[in-house]
C-alpha positions in Angstrom: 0.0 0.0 0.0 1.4 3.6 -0.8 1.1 5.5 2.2 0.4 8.8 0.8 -2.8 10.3 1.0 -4.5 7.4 2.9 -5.7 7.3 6.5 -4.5 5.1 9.1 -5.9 4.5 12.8 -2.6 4.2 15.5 -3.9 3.5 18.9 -1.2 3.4 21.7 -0.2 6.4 19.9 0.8 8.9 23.3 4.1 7.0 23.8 6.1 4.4 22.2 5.9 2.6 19.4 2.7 4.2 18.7 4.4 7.4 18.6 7.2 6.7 16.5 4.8 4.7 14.4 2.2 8.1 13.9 5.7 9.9 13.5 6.8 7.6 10.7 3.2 7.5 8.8 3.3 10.9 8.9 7.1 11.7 7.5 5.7 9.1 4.1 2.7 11.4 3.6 -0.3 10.0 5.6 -3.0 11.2 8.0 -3.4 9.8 11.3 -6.3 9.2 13.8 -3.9 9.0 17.3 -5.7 6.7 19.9 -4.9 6.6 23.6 -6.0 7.1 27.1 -3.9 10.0 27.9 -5.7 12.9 25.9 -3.1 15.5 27.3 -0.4 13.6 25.6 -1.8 13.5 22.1 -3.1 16.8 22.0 0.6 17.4 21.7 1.6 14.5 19.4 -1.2 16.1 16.9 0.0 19.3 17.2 3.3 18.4 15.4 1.6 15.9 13.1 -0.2 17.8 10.4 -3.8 16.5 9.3 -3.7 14.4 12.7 -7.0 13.6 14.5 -6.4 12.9 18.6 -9.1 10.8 20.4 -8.7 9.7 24.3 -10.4 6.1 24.1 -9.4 3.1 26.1 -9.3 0.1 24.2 -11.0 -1.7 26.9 -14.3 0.0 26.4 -15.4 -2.0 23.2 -18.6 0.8 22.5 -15.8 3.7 22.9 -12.8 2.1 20.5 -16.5 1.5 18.1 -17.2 4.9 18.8 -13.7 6.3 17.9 -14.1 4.3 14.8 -16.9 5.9 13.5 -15.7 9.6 14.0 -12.0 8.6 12.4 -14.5 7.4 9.3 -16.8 10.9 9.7 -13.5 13.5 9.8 -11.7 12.0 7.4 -13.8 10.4 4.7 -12.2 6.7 4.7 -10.1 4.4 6.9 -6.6 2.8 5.1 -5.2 1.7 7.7 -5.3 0.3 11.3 -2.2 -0.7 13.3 -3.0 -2.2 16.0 -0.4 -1.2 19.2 -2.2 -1.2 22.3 -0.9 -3.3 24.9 0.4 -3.9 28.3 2.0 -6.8 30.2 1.2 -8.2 33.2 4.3 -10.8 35.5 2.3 -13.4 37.4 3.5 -16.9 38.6 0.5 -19.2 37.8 -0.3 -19.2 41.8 0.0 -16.0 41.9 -2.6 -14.9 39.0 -5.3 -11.9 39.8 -8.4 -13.1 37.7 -9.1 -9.5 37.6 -6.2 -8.7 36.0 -5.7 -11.3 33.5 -9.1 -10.3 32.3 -8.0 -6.8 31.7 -4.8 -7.9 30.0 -7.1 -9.7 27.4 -9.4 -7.0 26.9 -6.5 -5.1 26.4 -4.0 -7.2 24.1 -6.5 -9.8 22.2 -10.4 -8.2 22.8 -9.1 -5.0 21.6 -7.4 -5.3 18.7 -10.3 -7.8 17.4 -13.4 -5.3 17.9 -11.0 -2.1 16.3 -10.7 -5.0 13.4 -14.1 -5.4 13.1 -15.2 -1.9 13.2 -12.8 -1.0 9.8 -13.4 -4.6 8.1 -16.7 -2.8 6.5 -15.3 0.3 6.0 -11.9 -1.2 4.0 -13.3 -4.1 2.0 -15.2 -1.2 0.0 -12.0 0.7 -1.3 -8.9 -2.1 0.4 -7.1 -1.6 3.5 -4.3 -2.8 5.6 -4.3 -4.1 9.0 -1.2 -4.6 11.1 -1.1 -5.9 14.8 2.0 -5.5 16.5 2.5 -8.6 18.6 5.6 -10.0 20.8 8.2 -12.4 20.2 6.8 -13.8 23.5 4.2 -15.1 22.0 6.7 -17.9 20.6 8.2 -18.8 24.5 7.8 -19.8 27.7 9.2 -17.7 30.0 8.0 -18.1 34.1 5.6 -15.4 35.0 5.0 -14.2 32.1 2.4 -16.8 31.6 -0.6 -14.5 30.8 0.7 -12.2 28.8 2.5 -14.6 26.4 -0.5 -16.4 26.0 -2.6 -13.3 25.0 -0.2 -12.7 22.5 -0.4 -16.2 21.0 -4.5 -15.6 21.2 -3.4 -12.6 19.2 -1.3 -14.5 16.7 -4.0 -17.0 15.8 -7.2 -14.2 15.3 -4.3 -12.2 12.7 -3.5 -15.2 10.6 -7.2 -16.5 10.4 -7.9 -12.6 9.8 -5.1 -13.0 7.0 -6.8 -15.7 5.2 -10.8 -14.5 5.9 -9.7 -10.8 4.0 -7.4 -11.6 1.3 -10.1 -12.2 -1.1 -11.5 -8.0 -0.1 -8.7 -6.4 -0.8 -7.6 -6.2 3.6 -3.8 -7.4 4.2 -3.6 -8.7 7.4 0.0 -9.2 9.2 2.0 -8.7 12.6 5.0 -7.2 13.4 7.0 -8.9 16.5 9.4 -6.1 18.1 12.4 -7.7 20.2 12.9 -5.8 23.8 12.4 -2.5 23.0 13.7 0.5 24.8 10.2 2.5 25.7 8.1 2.8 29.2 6.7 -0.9 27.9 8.4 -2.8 31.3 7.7 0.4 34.0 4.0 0.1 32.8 3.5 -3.8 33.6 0.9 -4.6 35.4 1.7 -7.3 38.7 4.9 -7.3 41.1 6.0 -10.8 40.8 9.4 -11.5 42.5 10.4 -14.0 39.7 9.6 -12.5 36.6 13.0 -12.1 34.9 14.5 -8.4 34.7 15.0 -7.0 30.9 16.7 -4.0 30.4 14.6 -2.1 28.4 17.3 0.7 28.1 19.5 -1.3 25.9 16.5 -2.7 23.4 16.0 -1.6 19.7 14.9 2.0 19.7 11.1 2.7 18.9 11.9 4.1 15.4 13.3 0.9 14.4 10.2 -0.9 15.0 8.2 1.5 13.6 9.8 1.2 10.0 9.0 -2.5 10.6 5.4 -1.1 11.0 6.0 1.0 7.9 7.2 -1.6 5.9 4.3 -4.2 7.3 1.7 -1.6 6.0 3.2 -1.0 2.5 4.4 -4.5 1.4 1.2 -6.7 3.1 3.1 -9.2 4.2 2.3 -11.3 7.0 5.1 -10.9 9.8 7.8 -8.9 10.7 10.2 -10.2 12.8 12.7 -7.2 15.0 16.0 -10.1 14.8 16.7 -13.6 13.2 16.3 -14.9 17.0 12.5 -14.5 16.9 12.5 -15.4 13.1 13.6 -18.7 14.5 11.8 -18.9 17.6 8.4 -18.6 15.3 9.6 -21.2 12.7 9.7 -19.4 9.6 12.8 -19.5 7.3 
């Protein structure tokens, strides 16, 4: 897909990936709806982002992220694009696992990303589209305490490549992107205090911008992953 001229949905776009994704979208011509909970924070994302459209919506809240949808559609005219970058993690030993918690991490990470999908699925298999869901080389390990949050992203994995195959025949390219550790707020905002969860420096991963051009490059060749290092290549199986 050229980027130029089309419109693309970013949620998680106050921080992160999201931002350096917005950032990048924006740099190869497009327009971009920013989605987040902190309003404050995109207010001043959009100001630097021409023809950008900030919305505060947690992804949670499957009427609002619908909602969101529907005025992205009204401003602009059309919906290209949806990436998919949303998430949070959550360290829990199996005994120690908050059933309140888990169920917000799915909302969150799997629940999410599949109603945002199925608000644009109408809206793109009129005029194509391209949907990319940034997931987590997790998803291919087993790692202790990170139980729930590896598993949401290997819920995650299977809705995008039965997505993949349900939309190719409308015009939709469906694929993921798998970022290695990457040095954002993404281990600060975890959700649970497990003692044995293992540390990462986050400080020393690839840089946001990096996994944004795989984002980039996700959303103009419609493939169906992206893998941050060979490591993960490997990890998922594919040559």
């Amino acid at each position: 897909m050229d980027i130029q001229n089309r419109v693309f949905i970013v949620t998680g776009a106050s921080s992160g990936i999201g931002l350096s994704t917005a950032e990048a979208i924006t740099r190869k011509g497009g327009k971009v709806a920013l989605l987040a909970r902190s309003y404050d924070l995109l207010t001043e994302l959009s100001a630097r982002l021409p023809d950008s459209l900030p919305l505060a919506v947690d992804m949670t809240n499957f009427e609002a992220v619908r909602t969101a949808v529907e005025q992205v559609h009204r401003h602009y005219g059309r919906i290209d694009g949806l990436i998919n970058n949303a998430g949070r993690s959550y360290t829990a030993t199996i005994e120690e696992i908050a059933p309140e918690l888990f169920d917000e991490i799915f909302h969150l990470n799997v629940l999410g990303p599949i109603v945002a999908m199925q608000s644009v699925i109408p809206i793109m298999r009129s005029q194509g589209g391209s949907i990319v869901n940034i997931n987590s080389g997790t998803a291919f390990m087993t790692i202790p305490s990170y139980g729930v949050y590896s598993s949401s992203k290997r819920a995650l994995l299977g809705f995008t490549q039965t997505a993949r195959l349900e939309l190719e025949g409308d015009g939709i390219a469906v694929g993921e992107v798998y970022p290695y550790i990457t040095a954002t707020n993404f281990g600060k905002n975890r959700m649970g205090s497990s003692p044995t969860a293992p540390a990462s420096d986050y400080s020393a991963g690839d840089t946001p911008e990096f996994v944004a051009n795989l984002i980039v490059q996700a959303v103009e060749e419609g493939g169906a992953q992206y893998f941050a290092n060979d490591h993960i290549r490997t990890l998922a199986g594919v040559k």
